[in-house]
N, C-alpha and C positions, 0 to 999 in steps of 0.2 A: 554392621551399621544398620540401624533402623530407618527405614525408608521413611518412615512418618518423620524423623528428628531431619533426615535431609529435606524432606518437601517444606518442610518450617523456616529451614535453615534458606532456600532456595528462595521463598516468599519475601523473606526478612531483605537478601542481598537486592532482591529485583527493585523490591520497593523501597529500603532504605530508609526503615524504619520498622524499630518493634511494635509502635502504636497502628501505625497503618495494618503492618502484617497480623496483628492479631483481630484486628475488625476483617479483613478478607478472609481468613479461616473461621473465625468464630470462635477464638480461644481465647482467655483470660491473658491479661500481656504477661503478670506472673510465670503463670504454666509454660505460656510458649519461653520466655528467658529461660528458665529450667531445661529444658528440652535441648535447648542452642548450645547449655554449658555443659550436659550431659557431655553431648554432639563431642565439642572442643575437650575435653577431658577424656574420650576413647580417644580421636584421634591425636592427642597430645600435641596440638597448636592452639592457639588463638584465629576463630573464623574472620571472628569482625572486631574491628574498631569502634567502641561507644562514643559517639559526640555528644554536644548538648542538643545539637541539630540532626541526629540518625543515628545510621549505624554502617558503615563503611568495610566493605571486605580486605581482610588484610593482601597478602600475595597468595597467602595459601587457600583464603577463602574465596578470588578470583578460580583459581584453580579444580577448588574442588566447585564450584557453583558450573564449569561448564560442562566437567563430568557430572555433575550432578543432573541438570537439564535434560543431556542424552541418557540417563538412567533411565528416571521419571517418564520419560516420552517412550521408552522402552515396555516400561511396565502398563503405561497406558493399551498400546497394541499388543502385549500378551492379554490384556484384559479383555480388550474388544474383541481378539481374536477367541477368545476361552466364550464371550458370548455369543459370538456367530456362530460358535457350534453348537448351542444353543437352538439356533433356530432364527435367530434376527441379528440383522446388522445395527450394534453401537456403537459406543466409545466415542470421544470425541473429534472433534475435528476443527483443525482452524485454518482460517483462510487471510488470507492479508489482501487488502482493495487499495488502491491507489482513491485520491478525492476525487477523481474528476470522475470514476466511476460508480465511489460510493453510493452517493447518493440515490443514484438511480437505480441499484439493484437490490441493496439492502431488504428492501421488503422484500420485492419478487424471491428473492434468493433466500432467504428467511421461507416463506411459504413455500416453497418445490421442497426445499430442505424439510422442513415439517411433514409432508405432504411423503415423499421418499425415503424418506428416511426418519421415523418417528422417533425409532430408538435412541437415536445418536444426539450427542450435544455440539452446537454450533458455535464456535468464537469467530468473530470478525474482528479485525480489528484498520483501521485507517492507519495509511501513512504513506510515504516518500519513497522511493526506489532503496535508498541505501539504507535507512530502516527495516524495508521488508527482506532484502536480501540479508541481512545481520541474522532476523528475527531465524530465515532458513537454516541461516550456516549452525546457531546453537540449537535450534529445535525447536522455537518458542513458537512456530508456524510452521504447517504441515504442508501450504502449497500460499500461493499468490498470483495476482493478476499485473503484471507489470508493463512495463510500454520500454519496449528497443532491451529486453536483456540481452547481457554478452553471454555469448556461448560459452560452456565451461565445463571439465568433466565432470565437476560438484554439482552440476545443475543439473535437473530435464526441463527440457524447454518446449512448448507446444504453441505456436502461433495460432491464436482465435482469429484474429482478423488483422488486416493492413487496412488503415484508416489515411486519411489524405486531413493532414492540418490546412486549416482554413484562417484567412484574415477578419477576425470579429471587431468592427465597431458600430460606435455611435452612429444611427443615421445621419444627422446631421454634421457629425467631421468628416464621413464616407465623402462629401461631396467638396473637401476643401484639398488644398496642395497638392501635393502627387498621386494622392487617390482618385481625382475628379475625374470622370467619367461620365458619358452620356446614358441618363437613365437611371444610373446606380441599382441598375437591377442585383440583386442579392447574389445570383449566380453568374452576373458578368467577373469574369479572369482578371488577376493581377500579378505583374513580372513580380517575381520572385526582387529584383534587383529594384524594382518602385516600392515594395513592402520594407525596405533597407532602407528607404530614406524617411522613413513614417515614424512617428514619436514611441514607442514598443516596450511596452507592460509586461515582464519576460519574467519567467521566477529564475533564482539565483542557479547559479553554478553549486552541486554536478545535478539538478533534477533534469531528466532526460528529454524534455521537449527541448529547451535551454540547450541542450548539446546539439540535438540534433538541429533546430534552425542556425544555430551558431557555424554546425558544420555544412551544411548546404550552402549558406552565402560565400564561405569563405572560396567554394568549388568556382563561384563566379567573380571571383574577387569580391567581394561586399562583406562589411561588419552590420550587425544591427545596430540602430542607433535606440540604446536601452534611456529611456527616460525614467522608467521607475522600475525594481527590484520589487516582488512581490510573491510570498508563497505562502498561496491560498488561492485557490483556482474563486473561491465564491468573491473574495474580495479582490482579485486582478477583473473580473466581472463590472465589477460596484464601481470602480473608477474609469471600465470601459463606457459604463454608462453617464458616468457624469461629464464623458468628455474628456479625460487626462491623459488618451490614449489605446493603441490597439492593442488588440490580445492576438496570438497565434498557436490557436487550440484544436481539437478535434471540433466537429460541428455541436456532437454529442455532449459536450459542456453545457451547452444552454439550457439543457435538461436540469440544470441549478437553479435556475432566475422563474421568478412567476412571469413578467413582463419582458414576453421575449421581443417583440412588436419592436423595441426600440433600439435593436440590434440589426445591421447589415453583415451576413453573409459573404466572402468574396473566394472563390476556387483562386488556389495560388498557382501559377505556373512558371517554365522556364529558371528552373524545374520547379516538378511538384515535391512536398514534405509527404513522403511518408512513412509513415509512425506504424511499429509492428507491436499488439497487444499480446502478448504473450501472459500463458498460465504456464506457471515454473513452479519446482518442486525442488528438495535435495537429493541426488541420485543417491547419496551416503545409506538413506531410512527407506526398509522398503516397503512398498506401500499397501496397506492392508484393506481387504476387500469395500470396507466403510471410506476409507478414503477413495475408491479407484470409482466406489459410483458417484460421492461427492465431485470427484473432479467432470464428469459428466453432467452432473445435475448444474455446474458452475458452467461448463462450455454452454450450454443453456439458455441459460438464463443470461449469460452475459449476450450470446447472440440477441438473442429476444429483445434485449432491453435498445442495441442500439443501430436494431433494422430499420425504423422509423428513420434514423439520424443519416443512415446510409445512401 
């Protein structure tokens, strides 16, 4: 099996199209269909299914696309490894970020990366708990930065920090219903059981802040009372400030908004949330010396970025 007809074949199933896949390689869509049907004619199946609209993996081409992934990821780290003998640490490296963190370390973590590690190539990519977790389980991600992972023999899991979610609103609703307090100072406390009766901008079920306030109230008897479903940490933000509603996030979110000024602050207690940020790996891939300082250069910078916030 030619390793270049599987990375083709592999590009083809992720994106789900020959037109996309041959602008991502840089190959004439011709050449690469030649290549796919070589592919299908050793291995005497049908990989994909031609639509008018893509190109669909059949059962067998499900199959071979997840061996195929752990091949690729394979050959990668003999590669990297064949150049750290060399004399420098390559090869690439990818990282998966949650949004509430993206943003704020993208750069920094881009620069140390550069800065550390010159030779190596950097993928990042944004998303959701159970995106990133997928991305681990096929190899599509070499490590990530998650919040509340389950422990698991597939996993390594390293807690960067335990954070305490915080009640974010509008100054101006801070001071109405069950929030009202004298002062409305930013770091005056709120029962856990009075944030239950507040209007609550919560993204959907399974993103894992959602589970975990879902499961604290329930310790005290209490539901949240969710007024709107939203996932997108920048726009649950955008309607906190228009007034539609609280947010219950790390502090370190408002590191998204230019205009933080119009946001209150509130420590939640009885009990407090909190959120364990964990950098997780696959225990399956073991990890080669370009990844083990990556993962260091990432404890890092993630500290770094949300000591202010702390």
């Amino acid at each position: 099996m030619d390793l270049k007809q599987l990375e083709y074949f592999v590009r083809v199933a992720e994106l789900g199209s020959f037109t996309r896949a041959s602008i991502a390689l840089d190959i004439a869509q011709p050449a690469l269909s030649r290549q796919i049907r070589l592919l299908e004619v050793e291995l005497r199946q049908n990989l994909l299914t031609r639509t008018g609209r893509g190109a669909i993996p059949t059962e067998a081409g499900k199959l071979l696309l997840k061996h195929g992934r752990g091949i690729l990821h394979q050959v990668e780290v003999a590669r990297e490894e064949l150049g750290a003998a060399r004399g420098g640490l390559a090869g690439r490296v990818s990282i998966g970020l949650p949004p509430s963190l993206s943003k704020l370390i993208t750069v920094p973590l881009s620069r140390a990366f550069r800065q550390q590690l010159p030779h190596a190539q950097l993928t990042l990519t944004e998303g959701f708990s159970i995106l990133m977790l997928e991305g681990l389980r096929v190899g599509n991600l070499d490590m990530a930065v998650l919040y509340n992972s389950d422990r698991s023999p597939e996993l390594e899991t390293t807690t960067l920090h335990s954070e305490e979610l915080v009640l974010i609103s509008r100054k101006a609703s801070v001071k109405a219903g069950a929030a009202k307090k004298r002062g409305s100072d930013k770091r005056q406390p709120i029962n856990l059981a009075e944030v239950a009766t507040l209007p609550l901008i919560l993204p959907s079920r399974p993103n894992a802040f959602r589970i975990l306030i879902e499961g604290e109230m329930i310790t005290i008897g209490c539901k949240p009372q969710v007024t709107l479903e939203v996932d997108g940490l920048n726009a649950i933000l955008s309607l906190v400030r228009e007034g539609m509603g609280h947010a219950v996030l790390p502090s370190y979110t408002l590191s998204n908004v230019e205009d933080t000024a119009i946001f209150t602050l509130r420590s939640i207690r009885s009990p407090r949330i909190m959120s364990e940020l964990m950098l997780v790996r696959s225990s399956r891939r073991a990890s080669t010396d370009t990844q083990k300082m990556a993962i260091e250069v990432v404890k890092s910078v993630v500290l770094d970025a949300i000591k202010p916030y702390i």
